[in-house]
C-alpha positions as CSV (number, residue, x, y, z in Angstrom):
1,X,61.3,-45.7,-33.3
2,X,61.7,-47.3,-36.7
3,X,59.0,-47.8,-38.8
4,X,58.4,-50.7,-41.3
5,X,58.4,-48.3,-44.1
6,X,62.1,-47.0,-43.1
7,X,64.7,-48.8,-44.5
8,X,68.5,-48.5,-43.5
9,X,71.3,-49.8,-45.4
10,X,75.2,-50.9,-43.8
11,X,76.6,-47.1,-44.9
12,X,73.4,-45.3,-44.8
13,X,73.7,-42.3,-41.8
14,X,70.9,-40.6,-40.0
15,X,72.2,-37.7,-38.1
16,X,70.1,-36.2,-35.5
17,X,72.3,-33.6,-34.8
18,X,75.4,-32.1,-36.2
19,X,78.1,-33.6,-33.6
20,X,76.0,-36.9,-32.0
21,X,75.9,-40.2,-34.5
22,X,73.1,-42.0,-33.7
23,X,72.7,-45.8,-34.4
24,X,71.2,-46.7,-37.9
25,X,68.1,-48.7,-36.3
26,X,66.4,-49.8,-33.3
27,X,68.5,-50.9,-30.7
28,X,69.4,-50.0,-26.3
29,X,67.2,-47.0,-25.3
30,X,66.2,-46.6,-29.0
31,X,69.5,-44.9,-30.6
32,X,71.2,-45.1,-26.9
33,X,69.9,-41.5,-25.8
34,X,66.5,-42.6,-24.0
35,X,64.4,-40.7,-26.2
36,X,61.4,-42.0,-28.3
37,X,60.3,-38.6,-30.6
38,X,57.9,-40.9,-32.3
39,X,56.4,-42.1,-29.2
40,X,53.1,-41.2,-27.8
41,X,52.3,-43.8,-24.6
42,X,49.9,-44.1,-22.0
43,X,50.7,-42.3,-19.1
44,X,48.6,-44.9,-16.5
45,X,48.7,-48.5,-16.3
46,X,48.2,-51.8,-14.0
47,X,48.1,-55.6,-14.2
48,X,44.5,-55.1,-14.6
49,X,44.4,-52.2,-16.9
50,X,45.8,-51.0,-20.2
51,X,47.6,-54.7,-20.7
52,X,47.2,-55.6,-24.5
53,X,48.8,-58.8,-24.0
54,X,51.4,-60.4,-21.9
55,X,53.7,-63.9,-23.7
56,X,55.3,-66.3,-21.7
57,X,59.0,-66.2,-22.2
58,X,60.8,-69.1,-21.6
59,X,64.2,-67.7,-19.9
60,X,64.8,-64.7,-17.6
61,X,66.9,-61.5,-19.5
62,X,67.9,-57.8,-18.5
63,X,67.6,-56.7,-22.0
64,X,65.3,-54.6,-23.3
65,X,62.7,-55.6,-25.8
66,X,63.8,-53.8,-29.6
67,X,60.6,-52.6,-31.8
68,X,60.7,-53.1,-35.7
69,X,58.1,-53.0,-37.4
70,X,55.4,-55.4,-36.3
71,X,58.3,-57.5,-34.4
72,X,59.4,-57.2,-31.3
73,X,62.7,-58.9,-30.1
74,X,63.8,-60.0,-26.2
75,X,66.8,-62.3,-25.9
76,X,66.6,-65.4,-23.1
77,X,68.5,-67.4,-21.1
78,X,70.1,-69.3,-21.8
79,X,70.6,-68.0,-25.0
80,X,68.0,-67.3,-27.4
81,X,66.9,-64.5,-29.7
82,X,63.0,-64.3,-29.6
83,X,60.8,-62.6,-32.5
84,X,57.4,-61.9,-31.3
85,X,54.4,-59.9,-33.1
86,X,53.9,-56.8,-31.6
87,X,50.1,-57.7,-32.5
88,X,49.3,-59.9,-30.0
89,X,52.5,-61.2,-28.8
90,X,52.6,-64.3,-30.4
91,X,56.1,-65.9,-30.9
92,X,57.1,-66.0,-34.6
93,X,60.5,-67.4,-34.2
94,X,63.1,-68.5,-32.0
95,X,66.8,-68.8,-32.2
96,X,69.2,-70.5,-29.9
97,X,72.8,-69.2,-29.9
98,X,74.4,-72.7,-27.7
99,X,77.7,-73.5,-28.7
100,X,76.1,-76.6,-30.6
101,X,74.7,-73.3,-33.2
102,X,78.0,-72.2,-33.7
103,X,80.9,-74.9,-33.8
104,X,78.8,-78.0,-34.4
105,X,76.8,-80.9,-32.2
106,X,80.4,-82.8,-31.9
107,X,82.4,-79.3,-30.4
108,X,79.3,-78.1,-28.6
109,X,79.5,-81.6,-26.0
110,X,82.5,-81.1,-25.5
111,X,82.5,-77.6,-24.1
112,X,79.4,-78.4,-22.4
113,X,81.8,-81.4,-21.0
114,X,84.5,-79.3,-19.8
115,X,82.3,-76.8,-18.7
116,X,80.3,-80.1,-16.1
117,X,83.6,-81.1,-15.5
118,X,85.1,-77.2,-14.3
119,X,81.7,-76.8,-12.3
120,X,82.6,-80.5,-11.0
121,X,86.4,-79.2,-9.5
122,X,84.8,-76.1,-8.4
123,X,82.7,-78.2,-6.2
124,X,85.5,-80.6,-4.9
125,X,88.1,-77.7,-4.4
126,X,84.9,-75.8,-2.1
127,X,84.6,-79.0,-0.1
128,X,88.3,-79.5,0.3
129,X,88.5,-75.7,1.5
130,X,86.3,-76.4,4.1
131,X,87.6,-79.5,5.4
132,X,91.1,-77.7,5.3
133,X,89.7,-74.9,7.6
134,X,88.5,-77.9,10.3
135,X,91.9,-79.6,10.1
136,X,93.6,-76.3,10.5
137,X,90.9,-75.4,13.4
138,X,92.0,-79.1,15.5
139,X,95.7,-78.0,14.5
140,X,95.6,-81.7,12.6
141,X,99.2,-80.0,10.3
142,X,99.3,-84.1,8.5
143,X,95.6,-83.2,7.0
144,X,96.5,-80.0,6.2
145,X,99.4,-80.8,4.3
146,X,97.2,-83.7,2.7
147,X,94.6,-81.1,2.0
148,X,97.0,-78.9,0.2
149,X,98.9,-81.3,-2.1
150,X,95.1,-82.5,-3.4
151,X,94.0,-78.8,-3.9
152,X,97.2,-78.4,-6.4
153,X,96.0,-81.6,-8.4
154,X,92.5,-80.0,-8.4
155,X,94.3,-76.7,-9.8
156,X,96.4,-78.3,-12.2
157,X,93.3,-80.2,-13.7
158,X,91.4,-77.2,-13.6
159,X,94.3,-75.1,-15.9
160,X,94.2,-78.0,-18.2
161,X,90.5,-77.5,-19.4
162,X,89.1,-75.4,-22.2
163,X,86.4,-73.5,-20.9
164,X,84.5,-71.5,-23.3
165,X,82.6,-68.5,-21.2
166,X,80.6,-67.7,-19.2
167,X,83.3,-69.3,-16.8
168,X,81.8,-71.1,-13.3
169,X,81.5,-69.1,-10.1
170,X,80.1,-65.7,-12.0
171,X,76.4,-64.7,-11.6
172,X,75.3,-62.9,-14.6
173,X,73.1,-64.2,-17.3
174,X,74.2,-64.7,-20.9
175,X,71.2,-62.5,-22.1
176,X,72.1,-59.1,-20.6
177,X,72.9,-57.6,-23.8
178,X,69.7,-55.7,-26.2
179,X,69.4,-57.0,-29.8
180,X,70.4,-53.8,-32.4
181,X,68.9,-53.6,-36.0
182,X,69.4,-51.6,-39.1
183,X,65.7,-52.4,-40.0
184,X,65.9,-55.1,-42.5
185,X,68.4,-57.4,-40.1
186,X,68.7,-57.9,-36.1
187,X,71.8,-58.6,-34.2
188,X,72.4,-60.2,-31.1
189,X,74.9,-60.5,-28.4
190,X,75.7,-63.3,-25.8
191,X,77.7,-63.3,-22.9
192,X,78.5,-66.8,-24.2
193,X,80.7,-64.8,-26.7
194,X,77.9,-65.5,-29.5
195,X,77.3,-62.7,-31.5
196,X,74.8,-63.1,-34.6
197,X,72.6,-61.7,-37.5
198,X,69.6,-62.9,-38.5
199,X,66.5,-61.3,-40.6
200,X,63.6,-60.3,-39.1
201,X,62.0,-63.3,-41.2
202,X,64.5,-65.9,-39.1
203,X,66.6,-66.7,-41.4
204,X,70.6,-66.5,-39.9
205,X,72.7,-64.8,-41.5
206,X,75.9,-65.5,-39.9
207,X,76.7,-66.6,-36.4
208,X,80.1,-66.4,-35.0
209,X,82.1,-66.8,-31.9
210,X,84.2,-63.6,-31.3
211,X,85.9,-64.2,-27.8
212,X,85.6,-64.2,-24.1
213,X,83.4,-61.9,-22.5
214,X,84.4,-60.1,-18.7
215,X,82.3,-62.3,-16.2
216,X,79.3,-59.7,-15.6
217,X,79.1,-58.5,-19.8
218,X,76.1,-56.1,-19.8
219,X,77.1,-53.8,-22.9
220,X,74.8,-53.8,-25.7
221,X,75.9,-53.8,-29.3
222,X,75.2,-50.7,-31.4
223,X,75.8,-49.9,-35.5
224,X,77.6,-47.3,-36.3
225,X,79.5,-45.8,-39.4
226,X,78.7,-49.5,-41.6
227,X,79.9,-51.6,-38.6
228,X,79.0,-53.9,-35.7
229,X,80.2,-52.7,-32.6
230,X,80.3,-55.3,-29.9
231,X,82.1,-54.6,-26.2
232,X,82.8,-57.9,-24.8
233,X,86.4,-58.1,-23.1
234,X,87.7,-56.0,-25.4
235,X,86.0,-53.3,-28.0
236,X,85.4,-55.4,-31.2
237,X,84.2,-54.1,-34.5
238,X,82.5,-56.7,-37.0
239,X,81.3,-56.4,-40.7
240,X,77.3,-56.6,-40.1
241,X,77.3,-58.3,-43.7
242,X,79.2,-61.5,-42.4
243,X,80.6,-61.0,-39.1
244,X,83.8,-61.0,-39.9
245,X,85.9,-59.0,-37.7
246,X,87.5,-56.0,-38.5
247,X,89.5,-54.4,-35.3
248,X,89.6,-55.1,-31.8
249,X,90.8,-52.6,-29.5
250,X,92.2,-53.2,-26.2
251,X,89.6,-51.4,-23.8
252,X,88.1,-52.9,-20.8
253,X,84.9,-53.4,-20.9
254,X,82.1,-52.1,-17.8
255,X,79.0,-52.5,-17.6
256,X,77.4,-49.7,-19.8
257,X,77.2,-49.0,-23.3
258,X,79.2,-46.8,-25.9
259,X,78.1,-44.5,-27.2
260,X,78.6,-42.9,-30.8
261,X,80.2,-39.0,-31.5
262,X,81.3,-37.3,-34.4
263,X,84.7,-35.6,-33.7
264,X,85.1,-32.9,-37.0
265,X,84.7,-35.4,-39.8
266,X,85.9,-38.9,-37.5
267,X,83.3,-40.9,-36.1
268,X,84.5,-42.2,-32.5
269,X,83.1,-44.3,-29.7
270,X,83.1,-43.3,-26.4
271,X,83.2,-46.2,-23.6
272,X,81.8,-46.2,-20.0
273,X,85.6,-46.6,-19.2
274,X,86.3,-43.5,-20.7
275,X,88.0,-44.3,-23.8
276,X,87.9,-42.8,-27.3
277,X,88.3,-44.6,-30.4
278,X,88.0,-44.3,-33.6
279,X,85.6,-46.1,-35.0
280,X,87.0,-46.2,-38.8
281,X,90.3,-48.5,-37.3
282,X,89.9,-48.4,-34.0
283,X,92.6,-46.3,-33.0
284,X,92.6,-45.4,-29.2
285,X,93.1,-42.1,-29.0
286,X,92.1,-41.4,-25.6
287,X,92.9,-43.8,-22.1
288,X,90.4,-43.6,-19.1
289,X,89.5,-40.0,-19.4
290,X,86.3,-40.6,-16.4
291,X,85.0,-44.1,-15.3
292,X,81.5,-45.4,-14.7
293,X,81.2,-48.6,-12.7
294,X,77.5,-49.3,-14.3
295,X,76.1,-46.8,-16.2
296,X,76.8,-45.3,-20.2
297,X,78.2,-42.0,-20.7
298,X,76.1,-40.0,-23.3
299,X,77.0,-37.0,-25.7
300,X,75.2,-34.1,-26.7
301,X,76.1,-31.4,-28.8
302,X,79.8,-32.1,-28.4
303,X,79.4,-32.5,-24.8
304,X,80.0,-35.9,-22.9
305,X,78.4,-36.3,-19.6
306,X,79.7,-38.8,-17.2
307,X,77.5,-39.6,-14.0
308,X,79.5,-41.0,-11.8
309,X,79.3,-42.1,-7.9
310,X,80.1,-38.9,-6.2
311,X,80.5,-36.2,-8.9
312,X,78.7,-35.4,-12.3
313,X,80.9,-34.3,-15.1
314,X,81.0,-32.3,-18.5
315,X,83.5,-32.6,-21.1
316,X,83.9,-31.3,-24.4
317,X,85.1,-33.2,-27.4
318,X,87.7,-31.3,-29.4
319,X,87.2,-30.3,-32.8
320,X,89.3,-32.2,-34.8
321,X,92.0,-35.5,-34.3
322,X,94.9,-33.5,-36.1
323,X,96.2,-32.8,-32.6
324,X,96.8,-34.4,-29.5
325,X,93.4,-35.2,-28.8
326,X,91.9,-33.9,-25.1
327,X,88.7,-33.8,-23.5
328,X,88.3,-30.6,-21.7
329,X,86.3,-30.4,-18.7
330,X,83.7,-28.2,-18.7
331,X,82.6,-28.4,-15.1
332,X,82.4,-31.1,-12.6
333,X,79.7,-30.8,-9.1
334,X,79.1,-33.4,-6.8
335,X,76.9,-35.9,-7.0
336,X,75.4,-38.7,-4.5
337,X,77.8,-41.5,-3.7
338,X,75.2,-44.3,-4.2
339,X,75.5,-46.7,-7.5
340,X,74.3,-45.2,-10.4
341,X,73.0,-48.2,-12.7
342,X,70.2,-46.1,-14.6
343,X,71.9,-44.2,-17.4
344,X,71.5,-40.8,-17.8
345,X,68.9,-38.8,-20.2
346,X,69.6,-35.6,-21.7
347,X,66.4,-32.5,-22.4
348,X,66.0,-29.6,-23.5
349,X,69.4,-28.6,-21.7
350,X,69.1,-30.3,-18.8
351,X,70.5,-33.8,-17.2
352,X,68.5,-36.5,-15.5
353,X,69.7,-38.5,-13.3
354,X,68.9,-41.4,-11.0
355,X,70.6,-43.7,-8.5
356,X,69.9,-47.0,-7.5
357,X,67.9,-46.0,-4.1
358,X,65.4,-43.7,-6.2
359,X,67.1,-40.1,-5.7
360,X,66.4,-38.0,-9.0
361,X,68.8,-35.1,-9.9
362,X,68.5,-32.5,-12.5
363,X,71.3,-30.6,-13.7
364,X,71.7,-28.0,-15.8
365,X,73.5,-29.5,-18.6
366,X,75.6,-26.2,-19.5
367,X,76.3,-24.7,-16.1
368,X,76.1,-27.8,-13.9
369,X,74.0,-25.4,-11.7
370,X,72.2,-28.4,-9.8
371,X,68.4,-27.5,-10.5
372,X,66.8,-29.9,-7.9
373,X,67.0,-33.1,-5.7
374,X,64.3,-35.1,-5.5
375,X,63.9,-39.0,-3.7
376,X,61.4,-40.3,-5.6
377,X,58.0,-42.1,-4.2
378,X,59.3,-45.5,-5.1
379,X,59.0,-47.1,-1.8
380,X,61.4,-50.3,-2.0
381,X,63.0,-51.5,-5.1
382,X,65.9,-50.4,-7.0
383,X,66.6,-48.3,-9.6
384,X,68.4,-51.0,-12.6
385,X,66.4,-49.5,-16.3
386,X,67.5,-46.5,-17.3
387,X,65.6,-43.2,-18.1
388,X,63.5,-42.4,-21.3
389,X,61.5,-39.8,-22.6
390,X,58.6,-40.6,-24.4
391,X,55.0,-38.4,-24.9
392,X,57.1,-35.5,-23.8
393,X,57.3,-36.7,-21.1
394,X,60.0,-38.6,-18.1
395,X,60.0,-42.5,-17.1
396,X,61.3,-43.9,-14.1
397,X,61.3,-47.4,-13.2
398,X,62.8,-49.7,-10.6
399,X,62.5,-52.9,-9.8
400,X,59.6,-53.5,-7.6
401,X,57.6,-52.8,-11.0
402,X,56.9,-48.9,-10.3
403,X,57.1,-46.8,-12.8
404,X,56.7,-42.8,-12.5
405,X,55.8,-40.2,-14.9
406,X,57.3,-37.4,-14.4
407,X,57.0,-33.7,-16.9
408,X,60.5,-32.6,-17.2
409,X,61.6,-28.9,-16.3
410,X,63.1,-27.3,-13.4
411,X,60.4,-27.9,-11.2
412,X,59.4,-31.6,-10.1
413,X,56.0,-32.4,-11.2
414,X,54.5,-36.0,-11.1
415,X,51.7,-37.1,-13.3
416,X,51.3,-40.6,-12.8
417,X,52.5,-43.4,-10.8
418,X,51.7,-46.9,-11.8
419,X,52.2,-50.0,-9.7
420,X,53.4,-53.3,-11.9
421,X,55.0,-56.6,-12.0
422,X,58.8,-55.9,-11.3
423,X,61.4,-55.8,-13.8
424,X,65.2,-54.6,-14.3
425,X,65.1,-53.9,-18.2
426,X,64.8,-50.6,-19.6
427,X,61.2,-49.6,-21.3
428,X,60.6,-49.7,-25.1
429,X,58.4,-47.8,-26.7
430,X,56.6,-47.9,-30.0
431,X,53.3,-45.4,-31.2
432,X,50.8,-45.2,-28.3
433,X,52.6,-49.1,-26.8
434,X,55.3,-49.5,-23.9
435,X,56.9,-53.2,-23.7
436,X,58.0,-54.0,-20.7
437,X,60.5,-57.0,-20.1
438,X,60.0,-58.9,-16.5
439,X,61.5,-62.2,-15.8
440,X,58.5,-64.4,-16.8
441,X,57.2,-62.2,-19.6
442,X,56.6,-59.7,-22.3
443,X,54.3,-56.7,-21.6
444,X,52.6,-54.7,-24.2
445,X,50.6,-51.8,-22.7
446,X,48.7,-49.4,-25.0
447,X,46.0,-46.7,-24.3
């Protein structure tokens, strides 16, 4: 985890390993591999025991919390960016990213009008539906042809309006998407289309309004090679110093997260859609090479690994772009059909994963020998946050609120299990403290 005494410019790099490009601060599963190096955490927890302090939040989020420092940042519906003290959880600031923020009081009515007014026609064209379906039912063919010449009015007004997203009729929540920071600044994303800087004192920085996100946005931003990468509808790249945009590449957005590689000397992103691009122009120089439906992809050692429903996969990244560029598969073996939302962590040569009904596999990561196949003791609940490795040791959460530590290896071995309040956000961890995100509050456990 970053420390306060680390301090990262726009261009500065640090490289964990020769062919993986980590992010340049704090952000999504810490530099989007799971792993916390740094962190040493309790291993045993309740409601009752090993609670520093809890802080009242005032909106429900999926993102994870983001350590720096002696802050600690969760977004909020409906969209706010929330500094806290890592102290004693205090709030120190609070920033709302409404429309209002960005285009002015004047602009922001009137897309909150529009938007009242496209929820309004939703309404009316439901209720028409259904009365269509009765006259249709007593074979009434004068109300059904009434019925259908109103609906085309209600879809013509509809097309007329400017609706700025999230568009009515979806159900995800603006603040899906984790804060990133390079240490001195934090960034923050919105399903509203809001993307904005802002030190870790408060003061804004910028705050712009980059586009329309797809209707259940869950990607988080990450900084890479001296820019802000940002996957809404399509994969946007903006200058961190003013949030000016500096590529957009056409490449559809899922749920998970790039993630960052090094390809010879090029730095390129690799989606959960399975594209490449490079991140210096945003060249795509790779189309739909795998596809994850919720999950990230994540790379190691020149290796990407793609869990996907059904089958596990491992491809190498070539070692150059002076030629047609090609992942190669290195070996594929079958994995369980159920949803895989938890994003995969990579150990010591071996691959975690772990699908939504609590089922743990371990793979070995250069053979894709399956090691073992274990349901874990969950009980009910799902399995939303995603895998990390902290104390040396493996946490798996779902989201009744129970989290298992597990020691990694090729043998299953569970050292604790610890019953909570239930949550969908991955952990964060910082020194001997684990935040954990539920829907009501902030969690920080220490030993």
């Amino acid at each position: 985890m970053i420390h306060s005494w680390m301090r990262w410019s726009f261009t500065g790099l640090f490289v964990a390993s020769a062919l993986l490009l980590p992010l340049l601060g704090a952000g999504w599963r810490n530099d989007g591999t799971g792993r916390f190096p740094q962190a040493n955490p309790p291993v045993q927890w309740s409601k009752e025991n090993n609670v520093s302090w809890k802080a009242e939040l005032p909106g429900k989020s999926l993102a994870s919390p983001v350590v720096v420092g002696e802050h600690v940042f969760v977004t909020s519906d409906p969209a706010e960016l929330i500094c806290l003290s890592t102290t004693d959880g205090q709030i120190i600031w609070r920033q709302s990213h409404e429309y209002a923020d960005v285009f002015g009081e004047v602009k922001g009515q009137e897309i909150e009008a529009n938007l009242q007014l496209a929820l309004d026609v939703r309404k009316q064209k439901d209720e028409l539906n259904r009365a269509r379906d009765e006259a249709k039912k007593a074979g009434d063919t004068a109300k059904q042809e009434q019925f259908r010449a109103e609906m085309e009015l209600l879809e013509k007004r509809y097309a007329e309006l400017t609706i700025y997203p999230p568009r009515p009729g979806g159900d995800t929540r603006n603040s899906t998407s984790t804060p990133v920071s390079d240490g001195q600044n934090i960034f923050a994303v919105f399903a509203t289309g809001v993307v904005s800087s802002h030190s870790l004192a408060g003061k804004r920085n910028w705050m712009t309004f980059i586009g329309e996100a797809r209707g259940d946005h869950s990607a988080s931003p990450l900084l890479v090679d001296g820019r802000l990468i940002v996957h809404l509808n399509n994969l946007v790249a903006l200058n961190p110093a003013d949030g000016s945009v500096l590529w957009r590449a056409k490449s559809d957005e899922q749920h998970g997260t790039p993630v960052a590689a090094r390809v010879g000397a090029e730095h390129v992103l690799v989606t959960a859609s399975g594209d490449v691009i490079r991140t210096s122009d945003g060249t795509i120089i790779a189309k739909r090479q795998f596809r994850l439906g919720h999950n990230s992809p994540i790379v190691e050692e020149g290796i990407v690994y793609s869990l996907e429903e059904g089958a596990i996969k491992a491809w190498r990244l070539p070692r150059g772009l002076e030629s047609e560029f090609k992942l190669e598969q290195q070996w594929v073996v079958d994995n369980t059909r159920a949803n895989q939302l938890a994003s995969p962590l990579y150990h010591e040569g071996l691959l975690y994963g772990v699908e939504e009904k609590g089922i743990l596999t371990v793979t070995d990561a250069k053979t894709g020998e399956r090691i073992y196949r274990k349901r874990l003791d969950f009980g009910s609940g799902r399995v939303d946050a995603s895998l990390c490795l902290a104390g040396g040791l493996l946490f798996v959460s779902n989201t009744r609120g129970t989290t298992l530590v597990l020691r990694p290896g090729r043998e299953f071995a569970q050292v604790a299990k610890n019953d909570f309040e239930g949550f969908s956000s991955s952990l964060a961890f910082s020194g001997e403290r684990i935040f954990i995100r539920t829907s009501r509050f902030l969690f920080c456990v220490s030993k």
